[in-house]
C-alpha positions as CSV (number, residue, x, y, z in Angstrom):
1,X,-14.4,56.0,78.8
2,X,-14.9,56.4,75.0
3,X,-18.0,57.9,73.2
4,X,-19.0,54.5,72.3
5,X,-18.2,53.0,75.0
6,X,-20.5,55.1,76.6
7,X,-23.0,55.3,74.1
8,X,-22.8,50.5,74.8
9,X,-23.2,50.9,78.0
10,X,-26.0,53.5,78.1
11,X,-27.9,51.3,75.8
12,X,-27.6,48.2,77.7
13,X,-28.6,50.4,80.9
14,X,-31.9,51.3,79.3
15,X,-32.8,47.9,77.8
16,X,-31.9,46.0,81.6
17,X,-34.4,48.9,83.2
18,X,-37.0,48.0,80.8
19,X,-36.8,44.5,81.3
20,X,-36.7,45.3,85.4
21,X,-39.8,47.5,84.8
22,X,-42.0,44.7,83.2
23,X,-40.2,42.0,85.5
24,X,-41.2,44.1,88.6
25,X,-45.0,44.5,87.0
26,X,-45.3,40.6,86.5
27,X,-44.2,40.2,90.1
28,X,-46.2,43.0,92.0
29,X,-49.5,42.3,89.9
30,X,-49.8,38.8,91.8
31,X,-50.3,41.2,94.7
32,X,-52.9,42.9,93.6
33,X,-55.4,41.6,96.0
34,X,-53.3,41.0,98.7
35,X,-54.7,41.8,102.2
36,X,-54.3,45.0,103.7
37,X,-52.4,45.3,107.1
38,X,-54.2,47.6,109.6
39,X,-52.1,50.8,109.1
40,X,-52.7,50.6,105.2
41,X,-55.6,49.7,105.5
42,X,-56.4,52.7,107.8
43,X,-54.5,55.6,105.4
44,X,-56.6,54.3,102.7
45,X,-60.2,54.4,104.4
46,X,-58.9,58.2,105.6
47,X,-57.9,59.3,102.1
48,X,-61.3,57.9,101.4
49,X,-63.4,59.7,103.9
50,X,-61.2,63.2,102.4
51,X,-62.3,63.0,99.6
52,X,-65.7,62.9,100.7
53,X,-65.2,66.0,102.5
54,X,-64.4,64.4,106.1
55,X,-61.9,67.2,108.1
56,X,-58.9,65.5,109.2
57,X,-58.2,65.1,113.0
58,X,-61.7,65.9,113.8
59,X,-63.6,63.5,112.0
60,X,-60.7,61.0,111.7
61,X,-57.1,61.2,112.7
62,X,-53.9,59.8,113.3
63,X,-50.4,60.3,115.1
64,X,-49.0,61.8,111.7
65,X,-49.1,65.1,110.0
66,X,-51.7,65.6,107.0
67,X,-49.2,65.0,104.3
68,X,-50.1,61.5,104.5
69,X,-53.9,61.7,104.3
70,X,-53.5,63.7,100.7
71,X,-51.2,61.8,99.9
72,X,-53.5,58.5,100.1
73,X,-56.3,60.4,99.2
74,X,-54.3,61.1,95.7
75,X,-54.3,57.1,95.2
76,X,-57.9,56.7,96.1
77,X,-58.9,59.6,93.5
78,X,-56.7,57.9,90.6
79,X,-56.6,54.3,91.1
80,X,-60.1,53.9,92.8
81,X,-61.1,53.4,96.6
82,X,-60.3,49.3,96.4
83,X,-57.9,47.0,97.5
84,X,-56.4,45.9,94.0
85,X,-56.9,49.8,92.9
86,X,-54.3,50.9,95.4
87,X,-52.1,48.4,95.3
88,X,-51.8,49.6,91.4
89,X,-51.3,52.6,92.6
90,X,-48.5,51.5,94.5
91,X,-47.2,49.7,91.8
92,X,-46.7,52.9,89.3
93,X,-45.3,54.6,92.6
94,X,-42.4,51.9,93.1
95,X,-41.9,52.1,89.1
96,X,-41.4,55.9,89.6
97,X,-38.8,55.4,92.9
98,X,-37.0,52.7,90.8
99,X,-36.5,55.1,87.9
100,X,-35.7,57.5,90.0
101,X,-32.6,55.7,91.7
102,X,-31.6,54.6,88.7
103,X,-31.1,58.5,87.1
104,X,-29.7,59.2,90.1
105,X,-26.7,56.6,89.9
106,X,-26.3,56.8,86.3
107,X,-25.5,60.8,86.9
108,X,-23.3,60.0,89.4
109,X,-20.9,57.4,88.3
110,X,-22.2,55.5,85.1
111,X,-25.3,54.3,83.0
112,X,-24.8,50.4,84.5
113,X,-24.2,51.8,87.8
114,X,-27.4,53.0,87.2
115,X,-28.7,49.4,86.3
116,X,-27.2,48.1,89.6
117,X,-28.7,50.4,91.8
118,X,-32.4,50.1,90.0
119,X,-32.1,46.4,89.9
120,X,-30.9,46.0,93.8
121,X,-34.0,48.6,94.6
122,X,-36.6,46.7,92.7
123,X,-35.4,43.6,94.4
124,X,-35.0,45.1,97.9
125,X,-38.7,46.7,97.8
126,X,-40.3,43.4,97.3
127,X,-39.2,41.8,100.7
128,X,-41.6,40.3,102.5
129,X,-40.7,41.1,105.9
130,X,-39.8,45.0,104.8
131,X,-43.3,45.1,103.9
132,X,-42.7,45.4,100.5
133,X,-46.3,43.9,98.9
134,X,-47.6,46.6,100.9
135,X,-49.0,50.2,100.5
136,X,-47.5,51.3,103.4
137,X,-46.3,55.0,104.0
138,X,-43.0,54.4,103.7
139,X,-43.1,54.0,100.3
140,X,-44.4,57.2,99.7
141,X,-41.2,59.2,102.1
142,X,-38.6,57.2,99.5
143,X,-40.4,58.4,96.8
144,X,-40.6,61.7,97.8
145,X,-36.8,61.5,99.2
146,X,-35.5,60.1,96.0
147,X,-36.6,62.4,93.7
148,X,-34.8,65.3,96.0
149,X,-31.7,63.4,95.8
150,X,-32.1,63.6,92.1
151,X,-32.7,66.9,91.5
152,X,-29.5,67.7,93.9
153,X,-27.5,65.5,91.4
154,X,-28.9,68.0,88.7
155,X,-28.2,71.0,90.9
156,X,-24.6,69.9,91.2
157,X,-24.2,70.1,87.4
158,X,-26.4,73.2,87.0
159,X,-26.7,75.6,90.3
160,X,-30.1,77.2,89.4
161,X,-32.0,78.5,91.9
162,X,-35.3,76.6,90.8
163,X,-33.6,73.1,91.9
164,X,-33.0,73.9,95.3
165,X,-36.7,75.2,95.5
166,X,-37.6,71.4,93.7
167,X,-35.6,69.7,96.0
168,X,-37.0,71.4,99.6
169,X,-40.5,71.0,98.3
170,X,-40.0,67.3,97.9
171,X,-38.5,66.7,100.9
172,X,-41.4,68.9,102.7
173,X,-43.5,66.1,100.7
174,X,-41.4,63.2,102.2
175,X,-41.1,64.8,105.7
176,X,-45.2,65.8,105.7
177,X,-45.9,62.1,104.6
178,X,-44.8,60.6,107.5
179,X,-42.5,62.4,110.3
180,X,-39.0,60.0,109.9
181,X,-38.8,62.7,106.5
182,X,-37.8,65.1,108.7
183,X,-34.2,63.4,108.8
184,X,-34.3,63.5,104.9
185,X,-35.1,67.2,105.3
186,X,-32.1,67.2,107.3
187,X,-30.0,65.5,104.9
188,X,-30.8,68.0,102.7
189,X,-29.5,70.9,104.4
190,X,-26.0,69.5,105.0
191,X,-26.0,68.5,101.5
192,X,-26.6,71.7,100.0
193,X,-23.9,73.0,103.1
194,X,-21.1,70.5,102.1
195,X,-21.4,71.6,98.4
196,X,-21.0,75.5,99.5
197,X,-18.4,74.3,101.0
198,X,-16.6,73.4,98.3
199,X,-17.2,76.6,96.0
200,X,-14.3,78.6,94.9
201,X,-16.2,81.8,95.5
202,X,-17.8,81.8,99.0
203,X,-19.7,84.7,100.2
204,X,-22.2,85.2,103.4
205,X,-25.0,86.8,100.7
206,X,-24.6,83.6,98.7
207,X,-25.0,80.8,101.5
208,X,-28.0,83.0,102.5
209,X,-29.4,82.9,99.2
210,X,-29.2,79.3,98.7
211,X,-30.2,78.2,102.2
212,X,-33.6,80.6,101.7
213,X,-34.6,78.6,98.4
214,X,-34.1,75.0,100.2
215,X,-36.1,76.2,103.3
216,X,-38.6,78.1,101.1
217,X,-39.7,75.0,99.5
218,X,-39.8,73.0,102.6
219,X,-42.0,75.5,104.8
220,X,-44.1,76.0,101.1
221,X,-45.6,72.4,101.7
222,X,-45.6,72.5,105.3
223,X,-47.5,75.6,105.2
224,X,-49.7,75.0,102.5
225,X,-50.9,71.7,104.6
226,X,-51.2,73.7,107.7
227,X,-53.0,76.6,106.0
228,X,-55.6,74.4,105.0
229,X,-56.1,72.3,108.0
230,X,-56.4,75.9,109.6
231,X,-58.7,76.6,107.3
232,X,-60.7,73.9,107.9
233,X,-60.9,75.1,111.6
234,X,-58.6,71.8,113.0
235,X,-55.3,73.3,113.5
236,X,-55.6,72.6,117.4
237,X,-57.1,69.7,116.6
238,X,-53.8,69.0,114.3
239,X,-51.6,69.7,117.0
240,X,-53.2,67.6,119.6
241,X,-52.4,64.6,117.4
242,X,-49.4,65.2,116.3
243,X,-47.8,66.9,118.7
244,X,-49.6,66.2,122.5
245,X,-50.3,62.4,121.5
246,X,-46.8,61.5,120.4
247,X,-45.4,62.4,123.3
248,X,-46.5,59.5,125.4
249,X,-44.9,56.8,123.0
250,X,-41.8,58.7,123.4
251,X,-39.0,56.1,125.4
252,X,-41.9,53.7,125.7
253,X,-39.7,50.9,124.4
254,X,-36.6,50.1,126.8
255,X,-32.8,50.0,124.6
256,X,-32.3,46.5,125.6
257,X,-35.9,46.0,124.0
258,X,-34.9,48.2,121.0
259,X,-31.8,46.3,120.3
260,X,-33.7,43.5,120.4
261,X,-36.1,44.7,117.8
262,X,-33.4,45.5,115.6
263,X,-31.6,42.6,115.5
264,X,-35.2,40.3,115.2
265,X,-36.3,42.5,112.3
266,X,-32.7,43.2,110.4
267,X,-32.2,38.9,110.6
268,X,-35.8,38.5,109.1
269,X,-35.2,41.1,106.5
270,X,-31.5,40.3,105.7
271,X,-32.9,36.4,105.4
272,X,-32.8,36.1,101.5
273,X,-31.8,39.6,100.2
274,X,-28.1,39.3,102.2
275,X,-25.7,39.5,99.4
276,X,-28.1,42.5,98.2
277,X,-27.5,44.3,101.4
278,X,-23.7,43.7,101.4
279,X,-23.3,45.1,98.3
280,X,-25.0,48.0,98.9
281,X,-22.7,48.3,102.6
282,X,-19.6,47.3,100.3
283,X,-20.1,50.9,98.9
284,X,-19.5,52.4,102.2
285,X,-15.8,50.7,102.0
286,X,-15.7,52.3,98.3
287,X,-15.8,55.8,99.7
288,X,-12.6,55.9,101.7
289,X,-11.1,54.7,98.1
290,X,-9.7,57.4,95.4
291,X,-12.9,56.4,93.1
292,X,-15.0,59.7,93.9
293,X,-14.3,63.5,94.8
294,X,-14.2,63.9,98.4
295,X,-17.2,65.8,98.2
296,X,-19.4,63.2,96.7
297,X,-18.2,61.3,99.5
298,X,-19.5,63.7,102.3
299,X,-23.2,63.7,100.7
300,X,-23.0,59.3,100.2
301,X,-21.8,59.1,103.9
302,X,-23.9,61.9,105.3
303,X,-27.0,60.6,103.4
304,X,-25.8,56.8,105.3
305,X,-26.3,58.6,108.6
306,X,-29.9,60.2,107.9
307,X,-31.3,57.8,106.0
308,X,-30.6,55.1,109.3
309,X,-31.8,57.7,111.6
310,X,-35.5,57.4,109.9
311,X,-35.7,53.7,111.5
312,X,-34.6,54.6,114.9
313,X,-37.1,56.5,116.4
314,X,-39.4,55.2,119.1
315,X,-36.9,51.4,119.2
316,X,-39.8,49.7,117.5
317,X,-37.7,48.3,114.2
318,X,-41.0,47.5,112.2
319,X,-40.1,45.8,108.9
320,X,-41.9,49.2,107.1
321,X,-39.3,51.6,108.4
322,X,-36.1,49.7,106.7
323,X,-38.1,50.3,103.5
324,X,-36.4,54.3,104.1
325,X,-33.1,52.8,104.1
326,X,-33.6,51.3,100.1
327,X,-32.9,54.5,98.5
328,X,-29.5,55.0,100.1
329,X,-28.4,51.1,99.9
330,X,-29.2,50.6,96.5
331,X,-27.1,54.1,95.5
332,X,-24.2,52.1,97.4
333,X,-25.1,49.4,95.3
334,X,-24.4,51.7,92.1
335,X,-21.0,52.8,94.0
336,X,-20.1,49.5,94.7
337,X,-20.2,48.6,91.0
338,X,-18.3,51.8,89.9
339,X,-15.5,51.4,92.8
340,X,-15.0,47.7,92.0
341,X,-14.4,48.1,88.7
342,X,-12.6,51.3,88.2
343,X,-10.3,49.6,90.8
344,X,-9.6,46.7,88.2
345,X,-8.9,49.2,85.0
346,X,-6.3,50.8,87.6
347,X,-4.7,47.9,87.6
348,X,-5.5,46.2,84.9
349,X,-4.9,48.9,81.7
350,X,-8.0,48.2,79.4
351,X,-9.8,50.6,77.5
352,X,-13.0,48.2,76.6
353,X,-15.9,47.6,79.6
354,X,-14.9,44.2,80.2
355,X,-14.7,44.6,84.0
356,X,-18.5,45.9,84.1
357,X,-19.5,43.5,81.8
358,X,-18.3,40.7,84.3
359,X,-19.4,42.2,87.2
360,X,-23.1,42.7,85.8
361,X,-22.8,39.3,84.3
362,X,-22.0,37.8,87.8
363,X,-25.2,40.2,89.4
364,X,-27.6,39.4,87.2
365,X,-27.1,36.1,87.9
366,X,-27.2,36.0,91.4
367,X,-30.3,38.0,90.8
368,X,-31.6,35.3,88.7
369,X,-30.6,32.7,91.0
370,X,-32.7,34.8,93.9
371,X,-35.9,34.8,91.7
372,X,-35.6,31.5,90.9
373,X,-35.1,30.0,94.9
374,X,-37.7,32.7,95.6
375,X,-40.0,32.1,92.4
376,X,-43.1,30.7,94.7
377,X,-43.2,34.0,97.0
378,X,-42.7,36.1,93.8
379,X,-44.8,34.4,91.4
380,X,-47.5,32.5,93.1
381,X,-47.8,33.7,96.4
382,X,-49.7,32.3,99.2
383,X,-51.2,35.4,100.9
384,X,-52.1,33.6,104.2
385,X,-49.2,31.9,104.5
386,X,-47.4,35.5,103.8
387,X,-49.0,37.2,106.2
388,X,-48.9,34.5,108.6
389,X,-44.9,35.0,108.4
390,X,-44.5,38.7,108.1
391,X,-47.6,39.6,110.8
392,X,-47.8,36.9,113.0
393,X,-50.9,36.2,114.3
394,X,-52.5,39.6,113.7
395,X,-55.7,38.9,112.2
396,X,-55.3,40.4,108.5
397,X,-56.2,37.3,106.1
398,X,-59.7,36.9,108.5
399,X,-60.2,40.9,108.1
400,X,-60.6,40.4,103.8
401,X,-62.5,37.6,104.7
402,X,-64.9,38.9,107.3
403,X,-65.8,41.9,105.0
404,X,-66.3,39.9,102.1
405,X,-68.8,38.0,104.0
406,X,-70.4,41.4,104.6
407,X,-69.6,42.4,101.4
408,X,-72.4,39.8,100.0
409,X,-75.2,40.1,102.3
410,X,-75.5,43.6,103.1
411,X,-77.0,46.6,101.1
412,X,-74.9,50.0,100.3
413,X,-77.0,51.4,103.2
414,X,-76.0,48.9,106.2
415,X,-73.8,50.1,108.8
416,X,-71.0,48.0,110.5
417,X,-68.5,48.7,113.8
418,X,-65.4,47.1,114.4
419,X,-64.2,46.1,118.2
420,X,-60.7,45.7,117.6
421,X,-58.1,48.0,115.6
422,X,-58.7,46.6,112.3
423,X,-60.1,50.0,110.1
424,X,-58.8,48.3,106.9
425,X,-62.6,46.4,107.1
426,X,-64.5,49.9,106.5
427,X,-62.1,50.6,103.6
428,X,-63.1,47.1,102.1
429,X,-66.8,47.3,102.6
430,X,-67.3,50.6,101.5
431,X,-68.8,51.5,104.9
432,X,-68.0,54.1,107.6
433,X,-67.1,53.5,111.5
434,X,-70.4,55.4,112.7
435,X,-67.7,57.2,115.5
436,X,-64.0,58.9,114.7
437,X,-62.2,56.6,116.4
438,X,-62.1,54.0,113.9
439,X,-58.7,52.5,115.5
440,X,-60.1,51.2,118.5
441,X,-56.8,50.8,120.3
442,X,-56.7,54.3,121.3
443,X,-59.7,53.9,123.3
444,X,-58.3,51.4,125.7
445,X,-54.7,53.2,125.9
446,X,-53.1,54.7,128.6
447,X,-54.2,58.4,128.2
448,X,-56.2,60.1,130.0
449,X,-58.4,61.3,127.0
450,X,-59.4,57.3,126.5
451,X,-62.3,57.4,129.1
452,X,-63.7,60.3,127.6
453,X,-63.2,58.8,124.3
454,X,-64.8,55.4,125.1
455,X,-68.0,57.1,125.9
456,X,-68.3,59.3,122.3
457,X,-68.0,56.0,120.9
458,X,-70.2,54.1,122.9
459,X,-72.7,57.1,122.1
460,X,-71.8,56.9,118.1
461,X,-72.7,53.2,117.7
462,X,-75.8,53.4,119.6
463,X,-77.0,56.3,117.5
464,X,-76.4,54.9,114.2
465,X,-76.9,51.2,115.9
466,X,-75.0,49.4,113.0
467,X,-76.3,46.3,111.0
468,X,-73.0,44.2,111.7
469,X,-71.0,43.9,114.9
470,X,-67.6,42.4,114.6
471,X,-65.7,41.9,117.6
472,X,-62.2,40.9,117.9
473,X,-61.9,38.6,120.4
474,X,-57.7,39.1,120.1
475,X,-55.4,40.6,122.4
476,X,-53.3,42.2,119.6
477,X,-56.0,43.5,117.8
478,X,-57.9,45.2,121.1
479,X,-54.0,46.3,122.8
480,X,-55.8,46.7,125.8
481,X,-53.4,48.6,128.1
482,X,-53.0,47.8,132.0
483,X,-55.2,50.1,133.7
484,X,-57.0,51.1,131.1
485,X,-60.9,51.8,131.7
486,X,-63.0,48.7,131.3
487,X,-66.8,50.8,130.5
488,X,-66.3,50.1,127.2
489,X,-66.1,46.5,127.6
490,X,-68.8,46.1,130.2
491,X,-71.1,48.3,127.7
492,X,-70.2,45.8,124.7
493,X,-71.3,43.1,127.0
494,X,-74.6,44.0,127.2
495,X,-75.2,46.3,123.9
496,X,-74.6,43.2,122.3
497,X,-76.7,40.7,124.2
498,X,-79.6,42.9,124.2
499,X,-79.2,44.0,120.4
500,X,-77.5,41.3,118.5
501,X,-77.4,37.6,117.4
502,X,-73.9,35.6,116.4
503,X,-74.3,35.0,112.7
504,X,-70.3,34.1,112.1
505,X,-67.2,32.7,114.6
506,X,-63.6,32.8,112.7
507,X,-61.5,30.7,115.0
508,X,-57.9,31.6,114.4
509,X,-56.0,28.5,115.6
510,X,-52.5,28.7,115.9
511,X,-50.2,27.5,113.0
512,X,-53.2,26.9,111.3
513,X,-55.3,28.1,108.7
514,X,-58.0,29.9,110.1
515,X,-61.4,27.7,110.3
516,X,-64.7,30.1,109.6
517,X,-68.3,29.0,110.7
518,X,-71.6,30.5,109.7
519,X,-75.2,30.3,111.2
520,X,-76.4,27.1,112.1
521,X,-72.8,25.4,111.3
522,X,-72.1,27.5,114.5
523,X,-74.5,24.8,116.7
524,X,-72.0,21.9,116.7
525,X,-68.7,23.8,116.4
526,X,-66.6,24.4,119.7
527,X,-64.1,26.8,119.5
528,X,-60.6,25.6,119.5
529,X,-58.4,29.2,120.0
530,X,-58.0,31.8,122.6
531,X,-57.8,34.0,119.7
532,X,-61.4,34.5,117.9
533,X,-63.6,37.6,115.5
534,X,-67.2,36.9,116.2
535,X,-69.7,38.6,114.0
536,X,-72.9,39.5,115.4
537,X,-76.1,40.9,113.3
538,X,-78.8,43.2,114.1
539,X,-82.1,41.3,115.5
540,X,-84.9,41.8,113.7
């Protein structure tokens, strides 16, 4: 390619991201305000209570290593502790992974290839069954994972010790936010082995060397996370969690179930995005072509293999866990491009960029065409209808609803609890869950820990006896397991009758929009669902 060739095509690179970066803005501000789901919307209330100086695993906790409750708690201290504040958090963080991909593609094969692969990743990351609206944890891993796959393309051009330390720190980041990292981690190591590999000069003292810097880095975030958790005197507590806990969801899902999974959640995803997706897979078929240096093969392929590991575990196949597939497909994308047309100047001998003009003319508009069928999920999206499609049933748009119901007729002061795992509520009225166990599906799970756990809560409400009482008449929300202890609901029976009036009734019917009745509207109305959140208040 000629200098000015290049110098065209870099320029019409940069001016398509720019327009990508304010299209992508435009779209995810409509989302601003969208409903939390209840995993979000529990990272978010526990980067809120660290901040306030709550110790992780002992005051609150989760299946996941503490990675991810800094890592929300960063959003919460920059963007503010609401719903539209992080989901403008989010939105700088899937500007940032966008650039990202797209210096990564543009280093290695061409400044549109670059385009391709930002464009088929801004696209990708908005899909509604991949969770894409969302602030989901996921997000954060790609992040994290991207940026190490860009400082290895710099540390293939420039072997300085300081990149390899760059790169294991940020996957230690990706791999502390939420445990699927660990295969990025992985990725990593090979990568870093592959291009030894292909040294001219090989020694035992230099392999060491480099390995030591990649693992350094790593271990650097890992420890630092675990020092401090130490510190804070919850390191068993830590290990418990993440460790013990785990280890009864482990082959919990049967493989028939698991293919299952994968096939419902890859058609719902696929749905509209296909030709997206086959373009990225397309650049599978462009390794085994003369395009690219054998080498640059092994880390694409390689980086195939991990990055569809971090789906895998447990069989579950959420939509949220194909968002750590984005990164890799949309660097196929970028290959796809390059391959294609480098195949067509082999053929066809042309020193001008009229191939990649054609093929990005033909992209962008099928991209265009994509908005445009899509236009009222991107621009005026129905939230309760979104949710309706993505979650189900689960009781998400009520949630919002419910809180800001709360929201106006309580003081700062009030206290509320939550039957039912729906934590995102706390988060959205500012208010803590007067016990730890803020997901309240791990009191009626099959552990033996749950009957002791049932009774700390049962003795942390009565204590702080809480203004509101919302109760989640909903089998998805409670997850009660078979042969689970029923004290908790025999004492929420009674707590409630001698304590509390019924001030609210949201009845969620099915297919429906959910119907909400308040105080005396509650004296002629008759419950038409199986599925119901009733909200009791204190009596006076």
């Amino acid at each position: 390619m000629t200098k000015k060739n290049l110098r065209n095509e870099t320029i019409i690179s940069y001016i398509g991201l720019a327009i990508l970066m304010l299209l992508l803005i435009i779209i995810r501000s409509k989302f601003l305000t969208m409903p939390f789901e209840r995993d979000e919307g529990a990272y978010s209330y526990y980067g809120k209570l660290l901040l306030e100086g709550k110790i992780p695993y002992r005051d609150f906790y989760e299946q996941k290593f503490p990675g991810l409750f800094y890592f929300y708690a960063i959003f919460v201290a920059l963007f503010g502790d609401t719903v539209k504040g992080m989901h403008a958090g989010f939105i700088v963080l899937n500007l940032a992974t966008t650039g990202i991909l797209f210096a990564t593609a543009k280093k290695l094969f061409s400044p549109l290839s670059g385009l391709i692969a930002a464009i088929s990743f801004g696209i990708l990351s908005l899909t509604p069954y991949l969770s894409g609206f969302t602030v989901q944890s996921e997000h954060g891993v790609v992040f994290f994972a991207s940026l190490a796959m860009l400082i290895f393309v710099y540390y293939l051009q420039n072997r300085k010790w300081y990149l390899q330390l760059l790169m294991g720190t940020a996957m230690g980041c990706a791999f502390m936010v939420k445990t699927p990292g660990l295969f990025f981690v992985a990725w990593g190591g090979i990568a870093l082995i592959i291009q030894f590999l292909y040294l001219k000069e090989r020694t035992v003292k230099l392999f060491i060397r480099e390995t030591i810097f990649y693992a350094t880095g790593v271990l650097l975030v890992v420890a630092t996370l675990f020092f401090i958790i130490f510190i804070k005197g919850a390191l068993s507590d830590m290990l418990f969690w993440t460790i013990y806990i785990p280890k009864h969801y482990v082959n919990k899902i049967p493989l028939a179930d698991g293919i299952n999974n994968f096939i419902g959640s890859g058609k719902a995803i696929f749905k509209e995005h296909l030709l997206f997706w086959i373009q990225g897979i397309i650049g599978i078929v462009i390794c085994f072509f003369r395009i690219i240096k054998w080498r640059e093969k092994l880390f694409i392929l390689t980086l195939v293999l991990f990055s569809s590991l971090t789906i895998i575990p447990g069989l579950y196949f959420y939509g949220h866990y194909w968002i750590q597939l984005l990164p890799v497909i949309s660097i196929l994308s970028g290959l796809t491009f390059f391959g294609f047309t480098s195949l067509i100047k082999q053929k066809i001998d042309t020193k001008t960029l009229v191939p990649e003009y054609l093929y990005l003319l033909i992209f962008l508009l099928f991209t265009i065409n994509h908005i445009s069928q899509q236009r009222s999920y991107y621009f005026k999206p129905d939230f309760d209808k979104i949710q309706k499609y993505v979650y189900g049933e689960n009781p998400f748009p009520e949630s919002m609803e419910i809180a800001n119901y709360i929201n106006a007729h309580s003081k700062a002061t009030d206290q509320i609890v939550v039957i039912g795992s729906e934590p995102e509520i706390y988060f959205y009225t500012q208010k803590k869950c007067p016990s730890r166990h803020a997901y309240f599906a791990a009191l009626v799970d099959n552990i033996p820990e749950h009957r002791a756990w049932q009774r700390e809560f049962v003795a942390d409400v009565e204590k702080a006896a809480p203004r509101y009482f919302i109760y989640f008449n909903h089998s998805i929300s409670l997850n009660v397991q078979y042969f689970t202890d029923k004290y908790i609901f025999e004492w929420i029976d009674k707590y409630i009758n001698d304590n509390y009036k019924l001030i609210g009734l949201v009845d969620m019917i099915e297919e429906q929009k959910s119907i909400y009745v308040w105080n005396n509207d509650m004296n002629n109305y008759k419950a038409k669902s199986k599925n119901t959140i009733l909200i009791y208040e204190l009596k006076k």
